[in-house]
N, C-alpha and C positions, 0 to 999 in steps of 0.2 A: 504493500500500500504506500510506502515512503520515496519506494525508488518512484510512483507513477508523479508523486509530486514534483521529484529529483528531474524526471525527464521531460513533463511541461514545463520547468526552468528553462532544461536544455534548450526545447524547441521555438523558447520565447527570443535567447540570446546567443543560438548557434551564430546567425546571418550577421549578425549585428556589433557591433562595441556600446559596449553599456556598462552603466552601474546600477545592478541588482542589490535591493534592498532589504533584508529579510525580517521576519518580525523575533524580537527574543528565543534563541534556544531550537530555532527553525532548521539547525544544522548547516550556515553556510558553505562550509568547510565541505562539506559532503557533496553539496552542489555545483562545486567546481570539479573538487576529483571522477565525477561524472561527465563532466565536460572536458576534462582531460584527456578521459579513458579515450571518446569520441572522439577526440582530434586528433591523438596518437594512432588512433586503429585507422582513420584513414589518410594519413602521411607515411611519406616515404621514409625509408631506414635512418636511423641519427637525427631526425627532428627532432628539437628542440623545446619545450614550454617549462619555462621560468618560474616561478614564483616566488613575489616580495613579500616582507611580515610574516613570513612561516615559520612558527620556531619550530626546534626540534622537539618538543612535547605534542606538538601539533603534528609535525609531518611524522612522530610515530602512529599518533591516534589514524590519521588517512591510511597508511599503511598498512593495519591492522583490519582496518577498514576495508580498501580494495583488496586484500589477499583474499579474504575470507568471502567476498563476492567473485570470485575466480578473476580478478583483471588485475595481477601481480604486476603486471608490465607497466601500467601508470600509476605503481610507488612512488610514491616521493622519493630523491636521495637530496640529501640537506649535504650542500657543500661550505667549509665553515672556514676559519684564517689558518688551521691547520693544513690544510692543502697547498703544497708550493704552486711555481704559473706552471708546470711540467706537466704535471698533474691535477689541475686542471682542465687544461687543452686536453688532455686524454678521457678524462670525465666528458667535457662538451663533444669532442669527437664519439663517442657512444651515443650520444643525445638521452633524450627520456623528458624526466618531468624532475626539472633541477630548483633545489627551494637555497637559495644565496640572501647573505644581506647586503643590503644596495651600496655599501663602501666598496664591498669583493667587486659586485656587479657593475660598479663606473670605475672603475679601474681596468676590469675585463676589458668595458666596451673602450675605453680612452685608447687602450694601450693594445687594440684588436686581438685580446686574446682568446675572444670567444667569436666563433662564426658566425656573423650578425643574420647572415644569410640562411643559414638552418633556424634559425629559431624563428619559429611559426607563431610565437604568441606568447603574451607575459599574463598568467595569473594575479590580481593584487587585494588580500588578504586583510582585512580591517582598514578600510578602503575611505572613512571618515578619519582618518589621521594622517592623509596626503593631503598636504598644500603646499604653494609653489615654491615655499624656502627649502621645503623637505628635500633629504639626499633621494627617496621612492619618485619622487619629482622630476627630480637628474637622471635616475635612470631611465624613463620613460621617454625622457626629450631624449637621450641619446639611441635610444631604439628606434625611436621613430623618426629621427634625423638619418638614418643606416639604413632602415626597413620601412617601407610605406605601407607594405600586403601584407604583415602579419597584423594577428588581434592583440587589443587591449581588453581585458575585461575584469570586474574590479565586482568587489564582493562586501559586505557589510550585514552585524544584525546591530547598528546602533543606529537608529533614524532620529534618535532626539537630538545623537552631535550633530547630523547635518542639518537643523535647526536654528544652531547656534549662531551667533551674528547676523550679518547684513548680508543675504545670497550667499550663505554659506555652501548652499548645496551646487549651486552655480558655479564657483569659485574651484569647490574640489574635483568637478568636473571638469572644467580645465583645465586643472594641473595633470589630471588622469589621461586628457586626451582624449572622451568619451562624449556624444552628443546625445545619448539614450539614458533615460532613466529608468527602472523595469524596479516596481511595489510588489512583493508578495507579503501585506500583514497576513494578521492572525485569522481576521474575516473576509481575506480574498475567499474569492467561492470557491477554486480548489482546495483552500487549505481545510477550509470549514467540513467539506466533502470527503476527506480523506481523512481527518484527525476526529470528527464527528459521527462517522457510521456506526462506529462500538465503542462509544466511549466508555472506557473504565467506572464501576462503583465508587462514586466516591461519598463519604463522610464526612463533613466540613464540624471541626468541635475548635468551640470557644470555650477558653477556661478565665472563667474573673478572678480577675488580680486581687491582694488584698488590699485593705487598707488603707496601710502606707504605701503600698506602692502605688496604687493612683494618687495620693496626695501628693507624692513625689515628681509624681509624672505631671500633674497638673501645674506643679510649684516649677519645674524643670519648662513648660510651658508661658508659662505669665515672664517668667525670665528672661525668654527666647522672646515674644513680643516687648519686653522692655531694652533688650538689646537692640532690637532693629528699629524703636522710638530712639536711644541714643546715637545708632548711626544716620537715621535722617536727621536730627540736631543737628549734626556736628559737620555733616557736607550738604548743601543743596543742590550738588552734582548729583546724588544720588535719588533716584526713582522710584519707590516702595507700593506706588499708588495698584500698577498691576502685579505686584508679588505677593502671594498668598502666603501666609505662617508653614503651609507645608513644604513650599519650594523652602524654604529659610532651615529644612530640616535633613536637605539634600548637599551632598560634597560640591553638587556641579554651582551653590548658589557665591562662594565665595569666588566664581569663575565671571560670574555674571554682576555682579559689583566692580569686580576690577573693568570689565569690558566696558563698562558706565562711565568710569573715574579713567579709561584710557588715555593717558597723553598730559596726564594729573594726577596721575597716580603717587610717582616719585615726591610729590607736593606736601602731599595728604600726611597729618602727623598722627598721634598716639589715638587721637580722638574717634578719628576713623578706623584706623587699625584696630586698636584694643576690641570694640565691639565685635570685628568680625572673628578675631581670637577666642573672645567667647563663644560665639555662635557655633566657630568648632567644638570648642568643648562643651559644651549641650547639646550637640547632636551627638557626643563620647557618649556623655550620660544618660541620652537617652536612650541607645541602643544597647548600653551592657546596663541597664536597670532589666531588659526583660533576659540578657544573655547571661551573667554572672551570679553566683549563688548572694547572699546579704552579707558575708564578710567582704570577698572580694567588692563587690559593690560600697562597702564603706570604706574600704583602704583607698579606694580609687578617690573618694569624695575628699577623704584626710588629707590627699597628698596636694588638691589643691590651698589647705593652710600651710602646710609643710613647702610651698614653691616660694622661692625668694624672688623679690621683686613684683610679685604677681597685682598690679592693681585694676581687678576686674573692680565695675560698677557696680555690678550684679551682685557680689558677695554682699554688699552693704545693707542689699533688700530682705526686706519679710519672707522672700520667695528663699531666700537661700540660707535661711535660719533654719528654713521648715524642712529643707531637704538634706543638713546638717543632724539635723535633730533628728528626725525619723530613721534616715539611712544608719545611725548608733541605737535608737530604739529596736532595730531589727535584728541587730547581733546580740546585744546585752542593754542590762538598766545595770545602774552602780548604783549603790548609796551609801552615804558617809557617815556610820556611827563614832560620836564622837563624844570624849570623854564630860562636855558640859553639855549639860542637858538643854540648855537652849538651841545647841545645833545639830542635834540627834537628826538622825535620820535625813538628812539634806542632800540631793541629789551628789554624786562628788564632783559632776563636772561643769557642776554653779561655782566652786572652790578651786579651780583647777590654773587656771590661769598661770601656768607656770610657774607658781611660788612654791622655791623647792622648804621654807621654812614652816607651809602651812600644818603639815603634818605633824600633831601633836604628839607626845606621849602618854599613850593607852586607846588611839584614835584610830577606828579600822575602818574600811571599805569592804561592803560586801558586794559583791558582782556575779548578779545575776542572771545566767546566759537566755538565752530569746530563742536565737537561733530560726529564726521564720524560712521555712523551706521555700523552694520556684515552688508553684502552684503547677505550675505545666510539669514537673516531676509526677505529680498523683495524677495527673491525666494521664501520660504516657504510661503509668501502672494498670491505670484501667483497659486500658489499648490492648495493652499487652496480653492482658488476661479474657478481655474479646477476644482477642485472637487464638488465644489456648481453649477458648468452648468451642469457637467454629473448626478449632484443624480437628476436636473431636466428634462433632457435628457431621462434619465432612470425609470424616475417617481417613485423615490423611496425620499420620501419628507424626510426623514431623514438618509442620507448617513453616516456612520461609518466610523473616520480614526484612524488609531494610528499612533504616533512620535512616534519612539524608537529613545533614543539619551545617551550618552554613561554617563553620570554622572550624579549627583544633581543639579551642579551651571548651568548647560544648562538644565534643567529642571525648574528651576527654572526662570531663566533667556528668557526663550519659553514661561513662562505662564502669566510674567510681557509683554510682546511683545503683546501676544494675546488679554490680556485685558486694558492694558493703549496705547499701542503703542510704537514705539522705542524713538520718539523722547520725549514724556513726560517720558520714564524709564530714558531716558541719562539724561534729567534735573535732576531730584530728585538723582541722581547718582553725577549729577556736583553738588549740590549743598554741598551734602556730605562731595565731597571733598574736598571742598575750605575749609569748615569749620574745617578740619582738616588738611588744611596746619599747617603748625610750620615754614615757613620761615616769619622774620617779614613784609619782602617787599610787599609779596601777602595779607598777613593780612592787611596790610593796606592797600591796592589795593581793598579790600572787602569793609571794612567800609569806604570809603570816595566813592568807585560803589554804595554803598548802601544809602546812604546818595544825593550823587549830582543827581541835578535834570538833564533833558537832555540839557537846558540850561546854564548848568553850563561846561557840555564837549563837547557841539558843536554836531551838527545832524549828523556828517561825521561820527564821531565817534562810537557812540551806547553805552548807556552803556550797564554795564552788567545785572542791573537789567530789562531793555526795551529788551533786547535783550531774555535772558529766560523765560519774559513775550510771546514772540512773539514764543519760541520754544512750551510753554503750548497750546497756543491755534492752532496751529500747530497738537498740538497730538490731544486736542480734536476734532477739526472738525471730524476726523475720526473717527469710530461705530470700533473701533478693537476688541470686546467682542465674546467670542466663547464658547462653550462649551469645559471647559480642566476638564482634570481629573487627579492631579497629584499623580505617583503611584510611592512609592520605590518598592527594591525587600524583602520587609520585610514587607508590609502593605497587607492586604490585599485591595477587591477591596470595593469601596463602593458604595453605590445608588446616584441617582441621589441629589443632593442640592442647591438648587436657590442661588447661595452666588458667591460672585466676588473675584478672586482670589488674592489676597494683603499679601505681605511679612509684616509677624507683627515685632515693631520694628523700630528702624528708617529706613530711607529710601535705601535701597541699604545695608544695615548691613548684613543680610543672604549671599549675594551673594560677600563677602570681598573672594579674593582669598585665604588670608592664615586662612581663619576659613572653619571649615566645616560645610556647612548647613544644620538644620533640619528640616526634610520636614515635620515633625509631628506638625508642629507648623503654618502650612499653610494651610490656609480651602484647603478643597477638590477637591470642582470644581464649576463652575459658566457656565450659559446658556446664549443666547440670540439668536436672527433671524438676519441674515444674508440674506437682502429682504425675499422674501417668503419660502427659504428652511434652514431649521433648522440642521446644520452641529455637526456631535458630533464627538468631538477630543479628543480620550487619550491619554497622556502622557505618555508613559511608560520610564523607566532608565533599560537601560539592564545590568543583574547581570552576573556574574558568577554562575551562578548556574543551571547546564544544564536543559533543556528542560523550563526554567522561559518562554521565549519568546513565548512559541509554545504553552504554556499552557493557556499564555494569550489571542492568537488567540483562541484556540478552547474554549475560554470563552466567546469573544465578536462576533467572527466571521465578523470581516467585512469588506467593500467592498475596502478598500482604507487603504494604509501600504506606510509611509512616513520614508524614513530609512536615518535620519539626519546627523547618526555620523557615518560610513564607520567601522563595524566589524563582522568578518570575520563570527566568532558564531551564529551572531544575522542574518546573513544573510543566513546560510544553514537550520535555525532553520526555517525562513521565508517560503523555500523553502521544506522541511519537512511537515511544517503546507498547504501546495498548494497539495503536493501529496496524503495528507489524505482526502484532500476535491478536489477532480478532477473535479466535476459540478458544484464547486463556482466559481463567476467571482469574482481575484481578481488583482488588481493594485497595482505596486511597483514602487514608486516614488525617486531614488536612488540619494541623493543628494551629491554632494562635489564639492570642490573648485577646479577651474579650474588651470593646473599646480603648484600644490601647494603639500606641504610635506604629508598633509592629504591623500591625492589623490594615494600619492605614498608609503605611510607607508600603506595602503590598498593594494596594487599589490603588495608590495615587499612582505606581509607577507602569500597571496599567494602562492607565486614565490616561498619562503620559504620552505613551506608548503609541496609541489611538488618536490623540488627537497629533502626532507626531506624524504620523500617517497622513492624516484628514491634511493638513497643513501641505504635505507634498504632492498631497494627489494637485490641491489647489494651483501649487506652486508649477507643475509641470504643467501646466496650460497656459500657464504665461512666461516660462522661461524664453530668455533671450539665448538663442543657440549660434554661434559663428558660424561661417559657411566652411572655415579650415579648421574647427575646434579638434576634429579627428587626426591634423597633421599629417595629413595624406599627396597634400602638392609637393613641387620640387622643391630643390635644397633655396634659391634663393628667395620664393616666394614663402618659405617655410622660417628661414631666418629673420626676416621681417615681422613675423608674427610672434618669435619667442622670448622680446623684451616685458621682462616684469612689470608690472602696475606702478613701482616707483621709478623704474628707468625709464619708462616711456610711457605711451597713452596706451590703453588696456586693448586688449585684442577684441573685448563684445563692441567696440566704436568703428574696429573696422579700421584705424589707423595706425601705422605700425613702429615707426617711429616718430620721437619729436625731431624737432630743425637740429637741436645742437650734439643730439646724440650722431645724427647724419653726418653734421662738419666735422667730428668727431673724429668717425669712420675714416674719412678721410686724409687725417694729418697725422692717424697714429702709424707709423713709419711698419708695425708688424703686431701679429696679435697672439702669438706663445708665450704662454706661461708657464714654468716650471713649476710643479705645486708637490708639497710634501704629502705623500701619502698618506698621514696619520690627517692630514686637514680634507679629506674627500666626506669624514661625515659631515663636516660645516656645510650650512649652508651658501656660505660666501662663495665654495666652488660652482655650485648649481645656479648664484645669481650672473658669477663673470662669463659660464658656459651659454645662458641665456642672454647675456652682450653683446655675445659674437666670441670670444675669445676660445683659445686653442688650450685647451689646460694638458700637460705632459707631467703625468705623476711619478715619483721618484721617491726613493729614501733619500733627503736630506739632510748631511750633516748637520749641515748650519742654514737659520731660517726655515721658513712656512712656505713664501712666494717668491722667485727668483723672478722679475720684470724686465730684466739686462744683464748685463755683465759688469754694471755700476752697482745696480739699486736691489740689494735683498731685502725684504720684510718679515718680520718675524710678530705673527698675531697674536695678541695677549686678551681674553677676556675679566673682568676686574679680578672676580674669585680667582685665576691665574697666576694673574700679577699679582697678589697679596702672598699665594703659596709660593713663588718664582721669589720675591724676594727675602721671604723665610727660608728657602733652602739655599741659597745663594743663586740659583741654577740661572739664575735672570741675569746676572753680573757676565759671567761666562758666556755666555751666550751672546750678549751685546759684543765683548771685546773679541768674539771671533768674528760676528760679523766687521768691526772695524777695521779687522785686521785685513781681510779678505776680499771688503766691497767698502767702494767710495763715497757710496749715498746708503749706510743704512738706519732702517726706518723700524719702530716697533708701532705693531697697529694696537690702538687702544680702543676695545668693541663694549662699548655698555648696553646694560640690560636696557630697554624701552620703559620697564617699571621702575627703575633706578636713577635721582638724579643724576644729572651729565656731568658730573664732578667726581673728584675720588674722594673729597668729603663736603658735608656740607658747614654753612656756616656755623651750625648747632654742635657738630662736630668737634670743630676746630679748637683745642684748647685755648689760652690765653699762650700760653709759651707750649712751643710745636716739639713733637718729642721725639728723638731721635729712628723710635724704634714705628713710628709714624709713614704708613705708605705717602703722604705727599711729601715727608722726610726724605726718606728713601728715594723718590722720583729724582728732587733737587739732587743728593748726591747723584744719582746717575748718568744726567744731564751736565753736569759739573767735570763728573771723571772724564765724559765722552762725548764733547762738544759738537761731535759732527755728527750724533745722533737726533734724527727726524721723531719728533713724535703725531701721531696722527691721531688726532680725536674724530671718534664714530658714533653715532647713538645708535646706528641700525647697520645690518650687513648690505642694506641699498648703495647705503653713504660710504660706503668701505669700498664698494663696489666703483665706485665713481670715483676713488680718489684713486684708486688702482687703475684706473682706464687712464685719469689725466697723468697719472707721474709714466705713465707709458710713451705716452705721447715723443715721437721723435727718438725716441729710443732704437738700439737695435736688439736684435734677437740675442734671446740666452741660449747660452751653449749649454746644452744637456749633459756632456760629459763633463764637461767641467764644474759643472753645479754639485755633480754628485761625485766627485774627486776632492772637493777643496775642504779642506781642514780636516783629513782623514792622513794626514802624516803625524809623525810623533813630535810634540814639543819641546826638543831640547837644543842646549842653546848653540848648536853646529848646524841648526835649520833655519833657511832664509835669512842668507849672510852674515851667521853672526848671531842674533838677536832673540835672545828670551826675554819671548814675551811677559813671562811672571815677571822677570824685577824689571819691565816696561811700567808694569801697570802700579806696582811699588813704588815706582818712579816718580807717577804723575799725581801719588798719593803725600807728597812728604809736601811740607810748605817752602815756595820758594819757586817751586819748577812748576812750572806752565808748559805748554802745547809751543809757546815761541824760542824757547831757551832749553827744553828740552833735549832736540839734537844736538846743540854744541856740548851737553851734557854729555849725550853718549859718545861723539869725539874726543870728549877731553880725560874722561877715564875708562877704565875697562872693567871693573866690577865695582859693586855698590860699598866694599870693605875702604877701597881704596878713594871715594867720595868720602865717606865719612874719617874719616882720616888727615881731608885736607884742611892745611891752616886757615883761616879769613882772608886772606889776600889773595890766597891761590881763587878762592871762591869769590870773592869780587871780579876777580878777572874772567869768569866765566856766567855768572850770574846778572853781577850788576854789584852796586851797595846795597840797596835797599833789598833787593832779594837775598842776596845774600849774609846778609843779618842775619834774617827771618831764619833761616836755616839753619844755621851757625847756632844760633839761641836754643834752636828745638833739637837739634842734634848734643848740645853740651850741658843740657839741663837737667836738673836731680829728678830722677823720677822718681824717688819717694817723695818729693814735694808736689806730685803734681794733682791736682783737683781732678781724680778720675771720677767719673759718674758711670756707673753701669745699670743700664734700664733693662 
């Protein structure tokens, strides 16, 4: 039933170049390798088909995939940096269906090492994350600058990115090369037709939260709207009129703010920022209030008083008192018996405030644990035990389930459930904790709990060690043991193992919110009876990584699919895996929390989803489509049309260059560039190849871009330059280029969200500190006077400035680009002259760039300078210079005012 969907794909986008759009979980990945099979079975021997964004996770899944539908022949093979050029020519000589990343791939094609001519056609793989800076960009203009008659065809299940901006979807279209758009949502009529005829039983159970946890959630809510009242305060750049509280609960919403505030961003101070820093961490809170057990959830909430510097707003409010206070009421209550009887019995952490002197003598704490279970723990119980009437029902003595639940620490945290129970996981979890409190109140609230007998605090009381006794045997009375099988999306499966599932380590350590758990470290799986029918539960953590879900049903097949955590993928894949198999009876147990954010971040993304769709069906009836947008004319009318939106006038105008890129054209005497290898992922290469320019990629010693045989350039991004001059590497690097090229230049490329400064004036201290990158810059400039530096906000303007220092230049020699400064440094190299005590040289006070050479004529090593009397040194300095030198060569250095920052 999947493949009939798989092949009205095919038949929609065989003829054609397009961008196929899928709806969530629809399996795109599968709809191309169908189209692969199809192109390779009828092409000649060693054809060619490409494909970009394929990881190796993915071209194993395809793999796995086409074997087992008999068409082994268009397997993926992933060619990676391990591959020399020898061996690859020998791979493309083979042909097949080759998945490279687009560095390997514009190198191939720059440097002809892949037969542009056999390759019939480029696959391109999450196909909403090409745009025209992209290296996947570059590659495609190089294909279709080579090849005019093979296809482009580009794949996608994300239609809310191509949403994003101003003709977003237009734009990536573009850069793809593709004048076809092709929709298959959720409610095309074939999909509805084939994922509809038997659908699966399903169950939808809502389980109410308690208490506290909707106060939380509601307090976590009123928050979330007072955040985004302080971010429209604080800018009127920003738009809130059509953004609803749910988008504001979305990753992509702090996407959508900056894209408001674009070109103002770098502007915007703490005012603006801090709120959307919040808004992150409330959408933290609010997704592990329904994922994390009540400890974990209050360590997470402690650690924002424990953050230094942290000045959220939000903390100040009512709202975040109540979510302090509750998320502690749900682990334990304390209270403070204290030896005068006016303050008996008083909460302890009304008293706590850090006063380590409050703690009287004869004054105890008693701590009372809580311990409030998930609530979706006892549903999943009840499930389970459904499912153990019907496999007896149905006389099938060993019923099959799988959980799919969206992460590790719920995976992990389901299999401690299953085989201790909840109430012995939350002891060994309280117990943890205490142990690593660090206030001293609670510390000693443990050892004098642990010590006094129950005669010593009175039976009303409990302590706490009677009281954790009484939660252990609590858990044991219960048989919670099942058969789990805990599986990443990176393991495969494994056989059955008598072994009881237990986090190695201390107790509760795996499952710390801010570590990340490794499930490689946790046996496998563990069995047991369940009265007389023997239940077997996998565990699975659904990936990102399409069709994982569906591969593992048609692994285990079976009768019972417990779908924990609400997404959206895991659930069409569910429904995918139900149409393949129409005569399985299978049951879908759909759990979430009743009125709860879970509940609703599942519909709205949906909702999403749908009208994500509705927007493009609209959208493709009025797209503006080029007549050449395919890049199917010849090379010159083709070169016209692939200047960027900032180098030239856009390609939808129909114009293809401006007037001054034209004069341009003309005066620059040649158009090879020598480009470093390691710079093919920049985008910088793909804007100077869409210039016109000729890039020749190479290892180079020294520099990024060779422009001549004068002018190298060496690109620095700020985070670069800040590491480059922490390690020294920046130094080095300049003085080979100086050494070697007469105009060298270091490009300085900033963020677009980053002031164009390397500090701002807020920045700057009152007196500038040596250890300060606009410190650093000065020296640099100082040492190496005939250093260019080139300020850029954008790789456009990089782009431009690389075109004009061209200008009248001649060609760079390739051999020589990649020869120079690959001899050894010592000082019998180039007549004479080490370079190390050159550069020692122009460090000491005194000697300058003008007076330097007579330097090195007048002595032969630097022992023999410092050695010479004042006279000798005027005679080659000057007076005044040679003071200067004199003084700092003969001076005490124990007297001298060192400062070390």
């Amino acid at each position: 039933m999947i493949m009939r969907l798989y092949d009205k794909i095919l038949e929609e986008v065989r003829d054609e170049d397009g961008l196929v759009v899928l709806g969530h979980g629809l399996g795109a990945p599968f709809a191309f390798a169908n189209l692969v099979d199809s192109v390779l079975s009828n092409s000649s021997e060693g054809s060619i088909v490409l494909g970009l964004q394929i990881s190796p996770a993915l071209a194993a899944e395809l793999s796995r995939h086409v074997i087992e539908s008999g068409k082994s022949s268009s397997a993926p093979r992933v060619i990676t940096s391990d591959y020399s050029i020898p061996e690859r020519r020998e791979v493309y000589a083979f042909g097949g269906f080759l998945a490279a990343t687009a560095r390997i791939l514009v190198h191939d094609f720059l440097r002809s090492v892949i037969p542009v001519n056999k390759v019939v056609g480029i696959i391109v793989n999450d196909a909403h994350r090409v745009h025209e800076t992209t290296a996947e960009a570059f590659v495609l203009r190089l294909y279709r600058k080579n090849n005019k008659e093979g296809f482009i065809k580009a794949f996608t299940e994300e239609p809310e990115a191509l949403r994003k901006g101003f003709h977003n979807c237009e734009k990536i279209m573009r850069s793809l090369y593709v004048k076809r758009l092709f929709l298959w949502p959720r409610f095309h009529e074939v999909v509805q037709d084939v994922l509809d005829t038997r659908p699966a039983d399903v169950v939808e159970l809502t389980q109410p939260m308690t208490t506290s946890m909707l106060a939380i959630q509601q307090s976590i809510l009123d928050a979330t709207a007072f955040c985004l009242g302080e971010l429209k305060r604080a800018n009127r750049n920003v738009d809130l009129t059509e953004i609803k509280i749910e988008e504001a609960l979305y990753r992509s919403f702090h996407d959508i703010i900056k894209n408001q505030l674009e070109g103002v961003w770098h502007t915007t101070g703490a005012k603006v920022r801090q709120p959307l820093e919040d808004l992150k961490f409330l959408r933290k809170l609010l997704s592990n209030l329904h994922k994390l057990d009540c400890i974990q959830f209050h360590e997470l909430v402690e650690s924002l008083r424990q953050g230094d510097g942290f000045q959220s707003t939000w903390l100040m409010t009512r709202e975040a008192d109540i979510v302090f206070t509750l998320a502690r009421n749900r682990v334990y209550r304390s209270t403070l018996r204290s030896s005068n009887t006016m303050e008996a019995y008083l909460p302890a952490e009304e008293k706590e405030n850090g006063k380590e002197n409050y703690l009287q003598d004869g004054d105890s704490v008693v701590v009372s644990p809580v311990l409030e279970l998930n609530p979706k723990w006892n549903l999943l119980e009840d499930v389970l035990k459904e499912i153990e009437s019907d496999g007896k029902r149905i006389e099938n003595p060993n019923p099959r389930a799988i959980i799919f639940v969206r992460d590790e620490i719920t995976a992990i945290q389901i299999s401690q459930f299953l085989c201790k129970g909840g109430e012995q996981m939350l002891v060994d979890d309280f117990e943890r904790f205490l142990k690593h409190r660090s206030n001293r109140l609670y510390r000693n609230a443990i050892q004098k709990s642990m010590t006094h007998t129950k005669e010593d605090i009175g039976d009303s009381s409990g302590g706490l060690q009677t009281t954790l006794t009484q939660f252990s045997r609590a858990g044991e009375e219960k048989n919670r043991k099942a058969y789990v099988i805990v599986r990443s999306q990176n393991q495969e499966m494994e056989k059955e193992d008598e072994r009881t599932v237990t986090v190695a380590g201390p107790a509760g350590a795996a499952t710390r919110t801010e570590d990340k758990p490794d499930l490689s470290s946790l046996p496998i799986s563990a069995s047991s009876e369940r009265a007389q029918t023997k239940v077997e539960i996998v565990l699975s953590i659904v990936s990102n990584i399409p069709g994982n879900v569906k591969r593992l049903l048609d692994d285990l097949q079976p009768s019972f699919v417990v779908i924990y955590d609400p997404v959206v993928h895991c659930v069409r894949q569910v429904e995918m895996y139900k149409a393949d198999h129409p005569g399985q009876q299978l049951r879908v147990y759909f759990v979430t929390y009743e009125e709860s954010v879970e509940q609703k971040r599942y519909l709205y993304s949906v909702q999403r989803e749908q009208e994500a769709f509705e927007a493009l069906i609209r959208e493709k009836e009025t797209m503006i489509i080029h007549a050449n947008q395919e890049g199917r004319l010849e090379d010159e009318q083709l070169d016209e049309t692939l200047v960027g939106s900032e180098l030239g006038i856009g390609r939808s105008l129909g114009v293809d260059r401006d007037s001054r890129l034209l004069k341009t054209a003309k005066i620059i005497h040649g158009k090879k560039i020598v480009v470093d290898m390691r710079e093919l992922r920049s985008s910088l290469c793909g804007i100077l190849h869409g210039a016109g320019m000729d890039l020749v990629p190479l290892t180079l010693p020294i520099g990024d871009y060779i422009l001549s045989p004068a002018i190298c350039v060496e690109r620095k991004s700020i985070p670069d330059l800040i590491s480059s001059f922490s390690s020294g590497r920046l130094f080095n690097q300049v003085e080979k280029m100086t050494r070697y090229y007469k105009t060298p230049c270091l490009l300085l490329e900033f963020d677009q969200s980053r002031p164009f400064c390397l500090a701002t004036s807020a920045e700057l201290d009152k007196q500038v500190s040596i250890s300060s990158v606009v410190a650093k810059t000065v020296i640099l400039t100082q040492q190496f006077p005939q250093l260019r530096l080139l300020w850029c906000r954008t790789p456009f303007e990089a782009a431009n400035l690389l075109q004009e220092l061209k200008m009248g230049e001649e060609e760079p020699n390739e051999e020589l680009a990649a020869a120079l400064g690959l001899q050894d440094e010592d000082p019998e190299a180039e007549g004479g002259i080490n370079h190390r005590q050159l550069h020692f040289l122009r460090t000491l006070p005194g000697i300058s760039n003008r007076n330097i050479r007579k330097v090195l004529e007048s002595v032969s090593t630097i022992k023999e300078l410092v050695e010479l009397p004042l006279k000798e040194l005027e005679k080659i300095l000057g007076n005044s210079n040679a003071k200067v030198l004199y003084e700092f060569l003969s001076a005490d250095a124990s007297a001298m005012d060192v400062h070390v920052d």
